[in-house]
C-alpha positions as CSV (number, residue, x, y, z in Angstrom):
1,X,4.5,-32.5,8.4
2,X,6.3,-33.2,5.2
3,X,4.2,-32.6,2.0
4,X,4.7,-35.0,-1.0
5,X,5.3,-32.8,-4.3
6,X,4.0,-35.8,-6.8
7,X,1.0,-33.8,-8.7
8,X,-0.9,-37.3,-8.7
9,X,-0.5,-38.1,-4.8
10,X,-3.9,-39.2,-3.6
11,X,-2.5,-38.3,0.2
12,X,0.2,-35.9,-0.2
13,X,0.9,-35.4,3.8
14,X,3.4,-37.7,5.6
15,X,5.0,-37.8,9.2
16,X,7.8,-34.9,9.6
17,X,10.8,-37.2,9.3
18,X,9.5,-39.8,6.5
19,X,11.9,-40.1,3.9
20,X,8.9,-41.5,1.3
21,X,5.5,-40.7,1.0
22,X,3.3,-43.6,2.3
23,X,1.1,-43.1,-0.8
24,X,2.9,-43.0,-3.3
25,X,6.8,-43.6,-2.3
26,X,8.1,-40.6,-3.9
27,X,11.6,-39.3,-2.2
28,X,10.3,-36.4,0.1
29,X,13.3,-34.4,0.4
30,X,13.4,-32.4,-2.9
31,X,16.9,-32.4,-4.2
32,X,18.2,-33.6,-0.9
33,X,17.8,-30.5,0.7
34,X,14.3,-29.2,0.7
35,X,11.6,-30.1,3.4
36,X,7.9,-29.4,2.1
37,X,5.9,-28.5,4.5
38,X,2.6,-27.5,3.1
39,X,0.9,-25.8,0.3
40,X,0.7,-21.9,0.0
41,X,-1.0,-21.8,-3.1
42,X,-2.1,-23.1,-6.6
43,X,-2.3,-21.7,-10.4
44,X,-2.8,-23.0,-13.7
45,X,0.8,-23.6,-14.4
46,X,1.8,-24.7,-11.1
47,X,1.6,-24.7,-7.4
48,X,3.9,-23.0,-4.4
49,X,4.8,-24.8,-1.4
50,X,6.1,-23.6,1.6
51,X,9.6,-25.5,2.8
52,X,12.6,-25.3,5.0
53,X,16.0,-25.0,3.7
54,X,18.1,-28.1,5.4
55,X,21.2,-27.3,3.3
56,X,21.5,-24.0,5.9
57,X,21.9,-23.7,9.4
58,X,18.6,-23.2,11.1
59,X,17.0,-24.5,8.4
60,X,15.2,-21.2,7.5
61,X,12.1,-21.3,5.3
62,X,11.7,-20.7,1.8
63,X,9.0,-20.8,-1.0
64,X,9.1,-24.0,-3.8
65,X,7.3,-22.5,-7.1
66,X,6.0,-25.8,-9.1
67,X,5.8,-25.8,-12.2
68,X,3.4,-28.6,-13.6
69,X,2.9,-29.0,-17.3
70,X,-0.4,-30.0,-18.2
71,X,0.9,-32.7,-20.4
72,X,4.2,-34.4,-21.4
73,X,4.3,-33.7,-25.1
74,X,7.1,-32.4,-26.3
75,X,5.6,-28.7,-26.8
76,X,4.2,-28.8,-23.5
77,X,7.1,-29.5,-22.2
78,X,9.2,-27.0,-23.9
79,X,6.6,-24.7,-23.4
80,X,6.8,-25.1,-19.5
81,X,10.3,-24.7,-19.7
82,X,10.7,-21.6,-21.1
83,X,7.9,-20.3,-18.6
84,X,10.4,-21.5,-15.9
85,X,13.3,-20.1,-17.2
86,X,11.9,-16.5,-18.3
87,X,10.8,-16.4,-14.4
88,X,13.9,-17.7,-12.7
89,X,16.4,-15.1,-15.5
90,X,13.8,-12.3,-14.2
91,X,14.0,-12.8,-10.4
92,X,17.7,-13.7,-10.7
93,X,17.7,-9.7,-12.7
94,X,15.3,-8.1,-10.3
95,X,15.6,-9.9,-7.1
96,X,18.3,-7.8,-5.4
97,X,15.4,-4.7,-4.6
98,X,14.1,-5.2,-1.2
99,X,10.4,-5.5,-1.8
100,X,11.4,-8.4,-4.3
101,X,11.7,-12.1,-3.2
102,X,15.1,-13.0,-3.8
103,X,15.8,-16.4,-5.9
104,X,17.8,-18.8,-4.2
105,X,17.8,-21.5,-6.3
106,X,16.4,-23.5,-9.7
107,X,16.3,-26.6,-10.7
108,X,14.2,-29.5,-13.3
109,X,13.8,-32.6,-11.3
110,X,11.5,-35.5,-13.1
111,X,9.9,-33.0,-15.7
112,X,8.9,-31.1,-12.7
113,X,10.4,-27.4,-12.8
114,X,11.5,-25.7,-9.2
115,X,11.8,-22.2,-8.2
116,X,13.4,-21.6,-4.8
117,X,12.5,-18.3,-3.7
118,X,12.8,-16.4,-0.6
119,X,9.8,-16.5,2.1
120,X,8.2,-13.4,2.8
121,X,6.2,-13.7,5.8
122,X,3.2,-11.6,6.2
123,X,-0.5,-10.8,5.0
124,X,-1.5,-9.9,1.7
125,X,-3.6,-6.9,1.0
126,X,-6.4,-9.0,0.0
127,X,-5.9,-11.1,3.9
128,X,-5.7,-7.2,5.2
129,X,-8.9,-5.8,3.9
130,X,-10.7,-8.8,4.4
131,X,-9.5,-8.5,8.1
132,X,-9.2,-4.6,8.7
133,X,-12.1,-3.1,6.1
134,X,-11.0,-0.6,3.7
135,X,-8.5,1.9,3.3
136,X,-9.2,5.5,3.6
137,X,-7.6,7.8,0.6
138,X,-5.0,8.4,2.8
139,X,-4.4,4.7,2.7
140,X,-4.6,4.5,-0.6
141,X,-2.4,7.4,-1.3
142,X,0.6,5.8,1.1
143,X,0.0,2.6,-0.7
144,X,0.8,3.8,-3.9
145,X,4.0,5.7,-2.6
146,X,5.1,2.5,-1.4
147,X,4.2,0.5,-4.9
148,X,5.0,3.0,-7.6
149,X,8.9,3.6,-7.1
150,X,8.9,-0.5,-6.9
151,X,6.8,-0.8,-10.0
152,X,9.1,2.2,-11.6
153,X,12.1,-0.3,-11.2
154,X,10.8,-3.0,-12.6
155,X,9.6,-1.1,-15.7
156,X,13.2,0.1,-15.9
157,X,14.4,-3.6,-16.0
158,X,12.4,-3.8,-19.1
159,X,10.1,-6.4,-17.5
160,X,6.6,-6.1,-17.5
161,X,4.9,-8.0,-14.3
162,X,1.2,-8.8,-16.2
163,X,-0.6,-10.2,-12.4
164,X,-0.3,-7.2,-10.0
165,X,-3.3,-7.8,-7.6
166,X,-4.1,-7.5,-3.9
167,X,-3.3,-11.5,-3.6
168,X,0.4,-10.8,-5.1
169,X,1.4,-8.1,-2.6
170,X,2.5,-8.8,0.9
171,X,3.4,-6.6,3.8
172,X,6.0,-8.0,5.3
173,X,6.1,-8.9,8.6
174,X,9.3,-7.5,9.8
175,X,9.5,-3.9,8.5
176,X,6.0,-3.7,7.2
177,X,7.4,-2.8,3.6
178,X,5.2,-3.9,0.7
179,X,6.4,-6.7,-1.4
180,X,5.3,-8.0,-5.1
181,X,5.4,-11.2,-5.6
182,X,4.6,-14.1,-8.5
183,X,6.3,-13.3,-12.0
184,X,5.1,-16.2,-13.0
185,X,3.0,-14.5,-15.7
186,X,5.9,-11.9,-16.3
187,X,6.9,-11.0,-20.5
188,X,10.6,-9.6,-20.8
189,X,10.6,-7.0,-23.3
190,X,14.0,-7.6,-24.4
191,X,13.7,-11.7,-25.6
192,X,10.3,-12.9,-26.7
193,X,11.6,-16.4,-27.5
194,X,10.0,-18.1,-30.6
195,X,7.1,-16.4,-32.1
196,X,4.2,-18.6,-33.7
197,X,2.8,-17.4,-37.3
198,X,0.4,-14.6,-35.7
199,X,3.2,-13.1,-34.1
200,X,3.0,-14.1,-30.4
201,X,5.0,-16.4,-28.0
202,X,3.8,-19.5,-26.6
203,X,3.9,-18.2,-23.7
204,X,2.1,-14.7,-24.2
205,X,-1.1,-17.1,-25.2
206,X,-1.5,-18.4,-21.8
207,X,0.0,-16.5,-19.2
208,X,-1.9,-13.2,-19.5
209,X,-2.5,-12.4,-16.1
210,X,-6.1,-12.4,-13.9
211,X,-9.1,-11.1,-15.8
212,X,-10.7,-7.8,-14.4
213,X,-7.6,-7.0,-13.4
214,X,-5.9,-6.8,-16.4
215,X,-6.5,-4.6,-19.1
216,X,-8.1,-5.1,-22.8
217,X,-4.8,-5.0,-24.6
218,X,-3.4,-7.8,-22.3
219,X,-6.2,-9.6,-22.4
220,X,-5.3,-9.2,-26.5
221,X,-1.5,-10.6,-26.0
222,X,-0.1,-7.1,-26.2
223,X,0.8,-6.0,-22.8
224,X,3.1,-2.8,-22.4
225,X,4.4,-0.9,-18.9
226,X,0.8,0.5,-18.9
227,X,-0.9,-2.3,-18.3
228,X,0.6,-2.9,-14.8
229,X,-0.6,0.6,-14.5
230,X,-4.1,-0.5,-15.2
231,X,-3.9,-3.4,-12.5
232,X,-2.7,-1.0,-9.8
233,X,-5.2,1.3,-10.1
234,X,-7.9,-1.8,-9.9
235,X,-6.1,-2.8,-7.3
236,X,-6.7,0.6,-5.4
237,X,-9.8,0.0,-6.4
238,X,-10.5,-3.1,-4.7
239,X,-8.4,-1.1,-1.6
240,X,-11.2,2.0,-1.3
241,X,-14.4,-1.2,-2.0
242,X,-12.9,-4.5,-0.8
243,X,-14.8,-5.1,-4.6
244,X,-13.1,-7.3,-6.9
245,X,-13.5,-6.7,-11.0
246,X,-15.6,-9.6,-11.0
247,X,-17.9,-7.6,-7.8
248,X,-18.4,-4.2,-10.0
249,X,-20.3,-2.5,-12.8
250,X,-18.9,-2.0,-16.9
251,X,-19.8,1.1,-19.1
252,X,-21.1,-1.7,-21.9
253,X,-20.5,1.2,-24.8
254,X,-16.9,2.0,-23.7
255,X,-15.8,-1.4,-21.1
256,X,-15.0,1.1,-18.3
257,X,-15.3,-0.1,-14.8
258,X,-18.1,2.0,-13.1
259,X,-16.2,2.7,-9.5
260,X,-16.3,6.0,-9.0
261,X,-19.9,6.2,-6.7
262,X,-18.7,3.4,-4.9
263,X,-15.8,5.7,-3.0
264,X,-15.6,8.8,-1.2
265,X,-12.3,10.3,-2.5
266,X,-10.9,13.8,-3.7
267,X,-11.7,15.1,-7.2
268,X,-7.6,15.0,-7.4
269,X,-7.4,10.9,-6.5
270,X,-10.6,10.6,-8.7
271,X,-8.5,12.3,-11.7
272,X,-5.7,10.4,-11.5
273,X,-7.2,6.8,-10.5
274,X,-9.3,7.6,-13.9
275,X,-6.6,7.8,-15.7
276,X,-4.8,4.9,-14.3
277,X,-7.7,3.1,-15.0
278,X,-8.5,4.2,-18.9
279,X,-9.4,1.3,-21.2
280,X,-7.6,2.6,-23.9
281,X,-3.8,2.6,-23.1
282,X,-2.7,5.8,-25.2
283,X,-5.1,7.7,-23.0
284,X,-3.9,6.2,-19.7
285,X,-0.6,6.8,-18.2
286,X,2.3,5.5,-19.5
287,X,4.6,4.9,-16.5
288,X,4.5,4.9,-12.9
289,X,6.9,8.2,-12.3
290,X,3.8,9.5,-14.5
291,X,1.5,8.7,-11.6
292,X,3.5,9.9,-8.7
293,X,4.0,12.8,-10.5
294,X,0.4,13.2,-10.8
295,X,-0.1,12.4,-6.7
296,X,2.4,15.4,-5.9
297,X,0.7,17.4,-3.1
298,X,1.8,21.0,-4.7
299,X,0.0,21.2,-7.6
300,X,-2.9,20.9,-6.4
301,X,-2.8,23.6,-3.0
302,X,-4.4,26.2,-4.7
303,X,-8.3,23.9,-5.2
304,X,-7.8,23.0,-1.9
305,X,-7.2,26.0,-0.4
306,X,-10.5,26.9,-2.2
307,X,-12.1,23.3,-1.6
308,X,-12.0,23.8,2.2
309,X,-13.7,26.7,2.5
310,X,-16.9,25.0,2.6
311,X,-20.4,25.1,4.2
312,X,-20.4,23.4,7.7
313,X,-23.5,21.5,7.5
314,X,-23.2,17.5,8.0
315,X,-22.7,16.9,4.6
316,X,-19.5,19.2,4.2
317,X,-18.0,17.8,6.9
318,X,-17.9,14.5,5.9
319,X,-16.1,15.8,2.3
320,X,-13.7,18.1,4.5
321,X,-12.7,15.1,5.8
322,X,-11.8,13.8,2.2
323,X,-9.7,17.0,1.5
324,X,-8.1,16.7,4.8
325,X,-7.3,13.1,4.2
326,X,-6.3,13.8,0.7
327,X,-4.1,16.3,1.1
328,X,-2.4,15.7,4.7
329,X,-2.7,19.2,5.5
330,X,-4.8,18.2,8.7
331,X,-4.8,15.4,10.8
332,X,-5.9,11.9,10.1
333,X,-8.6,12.0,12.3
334,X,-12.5,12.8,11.6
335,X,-13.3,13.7,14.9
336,X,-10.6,17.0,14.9
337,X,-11.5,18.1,11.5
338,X,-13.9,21.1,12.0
339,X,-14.5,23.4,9.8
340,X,-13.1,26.2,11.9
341,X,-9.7,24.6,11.3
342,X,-9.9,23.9,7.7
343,X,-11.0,27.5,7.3
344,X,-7.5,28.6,9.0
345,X,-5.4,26.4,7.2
346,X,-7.1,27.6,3.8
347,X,-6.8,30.9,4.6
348,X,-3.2,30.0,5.8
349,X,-2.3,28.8,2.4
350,X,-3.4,32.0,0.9
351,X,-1.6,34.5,3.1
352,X,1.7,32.9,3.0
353,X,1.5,32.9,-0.7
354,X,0.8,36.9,-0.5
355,X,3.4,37.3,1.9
356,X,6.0,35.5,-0.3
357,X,5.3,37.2,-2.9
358,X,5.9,40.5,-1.5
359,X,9.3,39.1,-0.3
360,X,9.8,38.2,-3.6
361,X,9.5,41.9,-4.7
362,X,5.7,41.4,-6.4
363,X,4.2,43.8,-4.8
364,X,6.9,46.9,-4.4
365,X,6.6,50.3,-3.7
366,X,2.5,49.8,-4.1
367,X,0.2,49.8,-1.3
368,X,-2.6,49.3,-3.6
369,X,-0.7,46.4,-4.9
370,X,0.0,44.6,-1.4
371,X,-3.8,45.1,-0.5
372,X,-5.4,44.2,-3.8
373,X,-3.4,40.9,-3.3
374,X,-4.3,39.9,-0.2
375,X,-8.2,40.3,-1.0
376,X,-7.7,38.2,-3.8
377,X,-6.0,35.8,-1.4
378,X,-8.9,35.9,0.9
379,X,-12.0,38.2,0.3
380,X,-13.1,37.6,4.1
381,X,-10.5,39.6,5.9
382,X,-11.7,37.9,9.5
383,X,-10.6,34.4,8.1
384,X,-7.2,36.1,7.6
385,X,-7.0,37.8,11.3
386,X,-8.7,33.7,12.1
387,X,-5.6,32.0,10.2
388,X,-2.9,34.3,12.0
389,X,-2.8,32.9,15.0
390,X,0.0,31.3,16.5
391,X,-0.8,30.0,19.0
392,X,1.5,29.4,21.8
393,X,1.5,26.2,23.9
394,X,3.7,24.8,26.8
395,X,5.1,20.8,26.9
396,X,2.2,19.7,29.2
397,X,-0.6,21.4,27.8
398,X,0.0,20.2,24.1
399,X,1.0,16.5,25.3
400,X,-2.6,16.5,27.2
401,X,-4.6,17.5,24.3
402,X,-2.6,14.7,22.6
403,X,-4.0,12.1,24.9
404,X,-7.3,13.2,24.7
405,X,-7.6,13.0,21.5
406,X,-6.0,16.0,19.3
407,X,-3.8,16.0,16.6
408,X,-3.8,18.8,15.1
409,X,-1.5,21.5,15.6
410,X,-1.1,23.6,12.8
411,X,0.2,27.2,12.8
412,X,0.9,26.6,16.6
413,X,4.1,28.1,18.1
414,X,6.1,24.9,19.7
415,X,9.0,26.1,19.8
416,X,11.9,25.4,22.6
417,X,9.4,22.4,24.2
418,X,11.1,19.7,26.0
419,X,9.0,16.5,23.7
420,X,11.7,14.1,24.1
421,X,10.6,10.6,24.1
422,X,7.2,11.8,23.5
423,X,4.4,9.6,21.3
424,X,3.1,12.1,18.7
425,X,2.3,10.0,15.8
426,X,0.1,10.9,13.5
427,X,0.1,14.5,14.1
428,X,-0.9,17.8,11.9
429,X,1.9,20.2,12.5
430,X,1.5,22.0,9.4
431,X,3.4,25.6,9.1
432,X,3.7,25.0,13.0
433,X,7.3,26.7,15.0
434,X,9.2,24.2,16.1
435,X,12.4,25.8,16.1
436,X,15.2,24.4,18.6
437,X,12.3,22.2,20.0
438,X,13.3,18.8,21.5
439,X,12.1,15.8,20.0
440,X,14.5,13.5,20.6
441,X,13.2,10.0,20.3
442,X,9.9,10.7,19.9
443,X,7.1,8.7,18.0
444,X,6.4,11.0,14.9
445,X,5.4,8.3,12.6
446,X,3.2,9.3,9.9
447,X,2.6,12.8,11.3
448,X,3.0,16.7,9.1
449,X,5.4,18.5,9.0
450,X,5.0,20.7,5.8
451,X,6.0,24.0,5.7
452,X,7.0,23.6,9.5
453,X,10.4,25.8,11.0
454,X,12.2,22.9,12.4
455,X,15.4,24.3,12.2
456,X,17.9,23.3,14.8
457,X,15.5,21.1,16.1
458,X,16.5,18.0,17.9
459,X,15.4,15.0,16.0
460,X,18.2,12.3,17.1
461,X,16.9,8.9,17.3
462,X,12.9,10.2,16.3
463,X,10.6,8.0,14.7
464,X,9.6,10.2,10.9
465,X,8.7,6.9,9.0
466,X,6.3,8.1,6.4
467,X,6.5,11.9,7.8
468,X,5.5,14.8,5.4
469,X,8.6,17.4,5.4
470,X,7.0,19.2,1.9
471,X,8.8,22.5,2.1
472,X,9.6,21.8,6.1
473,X,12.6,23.9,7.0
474,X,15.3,21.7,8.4
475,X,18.0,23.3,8.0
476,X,20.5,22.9,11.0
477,X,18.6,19.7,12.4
478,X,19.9,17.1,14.2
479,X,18.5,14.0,12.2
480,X,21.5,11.8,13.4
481,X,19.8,8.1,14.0
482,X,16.6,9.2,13.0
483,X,14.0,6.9,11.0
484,X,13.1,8.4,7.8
485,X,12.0,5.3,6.2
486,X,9.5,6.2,3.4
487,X,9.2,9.9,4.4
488,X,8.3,12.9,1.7
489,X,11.1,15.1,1.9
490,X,10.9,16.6,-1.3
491,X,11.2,20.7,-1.2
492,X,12.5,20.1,2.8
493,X,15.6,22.8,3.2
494,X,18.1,20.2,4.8
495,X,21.2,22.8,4.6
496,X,23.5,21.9,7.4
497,X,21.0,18.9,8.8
498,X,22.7,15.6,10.5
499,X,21.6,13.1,8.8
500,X,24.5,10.5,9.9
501,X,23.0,7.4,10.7
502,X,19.6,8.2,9.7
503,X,17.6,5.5,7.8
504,X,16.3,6.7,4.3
505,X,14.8,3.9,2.9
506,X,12.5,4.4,0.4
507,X,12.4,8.2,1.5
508,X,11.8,10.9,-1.2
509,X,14.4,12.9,-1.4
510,X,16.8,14.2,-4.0
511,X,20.8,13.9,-4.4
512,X,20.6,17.8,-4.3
513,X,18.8,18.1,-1.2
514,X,21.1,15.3,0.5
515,X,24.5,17.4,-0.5
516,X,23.4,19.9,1.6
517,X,23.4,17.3,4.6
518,X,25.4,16.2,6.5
519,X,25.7,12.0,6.1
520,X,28.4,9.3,6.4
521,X,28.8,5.5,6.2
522,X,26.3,4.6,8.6
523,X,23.4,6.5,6.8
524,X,21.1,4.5,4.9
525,X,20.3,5.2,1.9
526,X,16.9,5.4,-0.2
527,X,17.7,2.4,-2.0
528,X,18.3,0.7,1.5
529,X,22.4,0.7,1.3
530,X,24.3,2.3,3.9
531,X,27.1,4.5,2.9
532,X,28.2,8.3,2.1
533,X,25.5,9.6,-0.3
């Protein structure tokens, strides 16, 4: 089909190769070049389209941005313009980051305005819930790894993007990597353009964004960095609910959004999604390395050390489950989260601390000292003797408690097992030994790995997409080829680890840490470029 792109068509669909439209007999091939082939999409200052590029071999598809003035006075016009160029000067500044559509072309045709951008196929997060249900907090918590660094960037570009929402982000298709799309509504910092007597732009009057999801001091014409803050914690709101703003509850003395007994989360998420979500902006936070700061795991070991040593009636299970989730110290799965576990893994957290701080010299030439420390690590002394064990397994036993349904691991002995090619995603291997152990090729995706020994493990060719390394020891690893996309590797000891070849994109991990490795052209770095780091 090709789509006519005259805002007064009364039957905008034609035959695929008509050169005019049988309504109205506009020209059909925009600029010579572009097929329209439906429409994606419609706003109150234009519409999107989707197309294919005939100017390119293959034709490959692309997305038209309309712009339609709502009138053809002179203001309006000029008005519309400037809307049109602010967008096409901050996709042509931010475009080149990967979860970014890239502008490939702009144009004013008939007092019509064109952005060509690039076609991200995929769902939106709004498509996904409505198909797939919630996230969990573990959801959640990946989702805003995946958004923040993005949103960090284009803070740093001195834009602010005024519409985040779950309509405006995509997963795309082919590497499942989260993508913002529609500046339309977009305010660069830097030039304001022309400012009317009250002190705002033309443009700030109309284009402030979708209500509920922006904040009060956008809603006001004064958006700052924050206020994309505000709409991606909404957004996680809408993530944990499948609510929308318009769906939920306000505080009518202070305008807050009443979410909080609508979700089962941590008291940690609940913090900082509170203060993402503060109605006055000097209370909330002020940029998005502020929130991922906040969502560090560490800071927060010691209440759940103590948060997990709980009561195992029905009701504490279900909120071990939350710490579990929350903190990715277990495994991902209800079903293997008992309470004997989270008991060892607490009392884990505590012991290890005692024990390096004795290493450290803490607790010298004083017996009293070493034992007054460990009861205040753990007043139950059979927990302690509980979270000791190491338990020792061989390849076939642990792969058959895989496949019937176990995933966690933790403080298990694993290490010299043959696992290569194995599918171990989503596993808890927390403070497990996995020293020299073969897991070349294998599926590790989304499993944990902190404070594991992995060093001189085989780890060529593994999948460790969004793997958890906090504090892993790697050091001697062979990461060569490895997929590391979006993996926490922050605190990981990668002294003397292959990394050549290994995919990085996105990962956390510092310049420190990586001139310890070993890497070379073909390793990819976070920002998604290959080359020596």
């Amino acid at each position: 089909m090709s789509y006519c792109l005259n805002p007064t068509c009364p039957n905008p669909e034609n035959l695929v190769y008509s050169q005019r439209c049988q309504s109205c007999g506009s020209q059909l091939l925009l600029r010579d070049r572009y097929q329209v082939i439906k429409p994606l999409g419609q706003g109150g200052f234009g519409a999107t389209f989707l197309a294919n590029d005939q100017g390119l071999p293959g034709e490959p598809s692309c997305v038209i941005k309309q712009l339609r003035p709502s009138g053809s006075a002179p203001h309006v016009l000029q008005m519309a313009r400037e809307l049109f160029e602010r967008e096409a000067k901050t996709l042509g500044k931010i475009g080149n980051h990967p979860q970014v559509p890239r502008l490939l072309d702009y144009f004013e045709d008939q007092e019509q305005f064109y952005l060509v951008q690039e076609y991200i196929s995929g769902d939106t997060l709004q498509e996904e819930v409505k198909l797939n249900g919630i996230l969990s907090e573990t959801g959640v918590k990946q989702f805003l790894s995946e958004i923040l660094p993005l949103l960090q960037y284009i803070h740093e570009q001195k834009v602010i993007h005024r519409d985040i929402k779950p309509a405006n982000l995509i997963r795309r298709t082919q590497d499942a990597r989260m993508v913002l799309i529609d500046f339309g509504a977009v305010k660069n910092q830097i030039s304001q353009g022309t400012t009317s007597p009250s002190g705002q732009t033309a443009l700030t009057a109309y284009a402030i964004g979708t209500p509920g999801f922006a904040p009060p001091e956008q809603m006001a014409m004064r958006p700052v960095y924050a206020s994309d803050i505000y709409a991606l914690g909404v957004t996680c709101i809408y993530l944990l609910t499948s609510k929308t703003p318009k769906d939920l509850d306000y505080n009518p003395n202070t305008g807050e959004m009443m979410w909080e007994q609508l979700v089962q989360v941590s008291d940690h998420l609940s913090n900082v999604l509170r203060k993402m979500l503060e109605v006055s902006v000097r209370n909330r936070y002020q940029s998005a390395a502020e929130v991922l700061r906040a969502l560090e795991i560490e800071p927060y070991l010691d209440s759940l050390a103590k948060g997990l040593l709980i009561k195992s009636d029905s009701g504490s299970k279900e909120r071990t489950h939350n710490h579990l989730e929350n903190s990715a110290v277990l495994c991902n799965n209800p079903a293997t989260a008992t309470s004997t576990g989270v008991a060892q893994v607490a009392a884990a957290i505590r012991a290890r601390r005692a024990k390096a701080a004795e290493a450290a010299g803490l607790h010298q030439g004083s017996g009293m000292g070493k034992s007054t420390s460990l009861a205040n690590s753990n007043s139950n002394s059979s927990q302690i003797q509980n979270s000791k064990v190491e338990r020792k397994l061989d390849t076939q036993s642990l792969l058959t408690a895989y496949l019937k349904g176990r995933r966690d691991f933790a403080l298990h002995n694993l290490s010299l097992l043959n696992l290569q090619g194995a599918d171990l995603s989503q596993t808890n291997f927390h403070s497990a030994q996995l020293q020299k152990t073969n897991l070349q090729g294998a599926n590790l995706h989304n499993s944990d790995f902190g404070r594991a020994s992995l060093t001189r493990a085989n780890l060529k060719d593994a999948n460790l997409s969004k793997a958890y390394f906090n504090h892993a020891d790697l050091e001697g690893a062979d990461l060569r080829g490895a997929d590391l996309s979006n993996a926490y590797l922050n605190n990981a000891n990668l002294r003397g680890a292959n990394l050549c070849g290994a995919n990085l994109t996105s990962a956390k991990i510092s310049d420190e840490q990586l001139a310890l490795a070993k890497t070379n052209w073909m390793t990819v770095r976070p920002n998604g470029k290959r080359g020596l780091l």
